[in-house]
C-alpha positions, 0 to 999 in steps of 0.5 A: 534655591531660594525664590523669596530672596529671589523675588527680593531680589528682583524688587531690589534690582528694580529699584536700584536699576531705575536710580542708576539708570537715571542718574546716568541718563538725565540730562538739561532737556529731562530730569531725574524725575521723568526718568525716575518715572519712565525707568521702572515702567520699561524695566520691571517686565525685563528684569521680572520676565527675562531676569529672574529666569535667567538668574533662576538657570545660571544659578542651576548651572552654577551649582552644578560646577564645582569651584575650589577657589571661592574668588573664582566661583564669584568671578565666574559668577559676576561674569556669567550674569553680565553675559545673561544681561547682553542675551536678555537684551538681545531677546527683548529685541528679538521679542520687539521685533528689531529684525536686522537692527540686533546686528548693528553694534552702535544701534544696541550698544546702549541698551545692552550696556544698560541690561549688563549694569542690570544683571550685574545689580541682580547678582551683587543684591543677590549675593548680599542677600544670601549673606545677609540671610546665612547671618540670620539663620546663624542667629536664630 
């Protein structure tokens, strides 16, 4: 494995996230310039602290399993990391101490949207990497 596209990757995500999450979220009362402010700061520590692990044991497992159908290796890829996002999030609300909240559906809906679209960026920017550096190594 390698954790420098890893950490890259993390970087990437980051960025990509606080776009996507702003554009999504602003709205007449803040701009896209508050959120683009407030998104980072909220969720560089999810995506460096719970993320990268995850990624880090859903890759492990991933390669343990033998997939004959690449299609099926990257569906099962995609939908691995979208479930990882709904446990970060639920572990981040267990860290924050959210208590019963956690079982209330329309109280987390949001927020666990919002790491599945983070985990799924994680996994698209990984994969492109990886491609993207196969490329070069052929090159050189």
């Amino acid at each position: 494995m390698n954790m420098g596209r890893k950490l890259m990757t993390t970087v990437l995500t980051i960025i990509c996230f606080t776009l996507a999450a702003s554009l999504i979220s602003m709205n007449e009362s803040y701009s896209f310039d508050f959120y683009i402010l407030i998104y980072p700061i909220y969720a560089t520590p999810l995506i460096l602290l719970i993320g990268l692990p995850l990624s880090i044991l859903l890759d492990y497992l991933l390669s343990r399993i033998q997939f004959v159908n690449r299609v099926l290796y990257l569906s099962t890829r995609i939908l691995s990391y979208a479930c990882a996002g709904v446990l970060g999030m639920y572990i981040y609300y267990l860290v924050m101490g959210a208590g019963e909240a956690i079982l209330d559906f329309k109280e987390t809906l949001v927020l666990t949207l919002f790491g599945v679209l983070a985990a799924i960026l994680f996994v698209l920017i990984d994969m492109g990497l990886e491609v993207l550096l196969k490329m070069r190594r052929r090159k050189s």
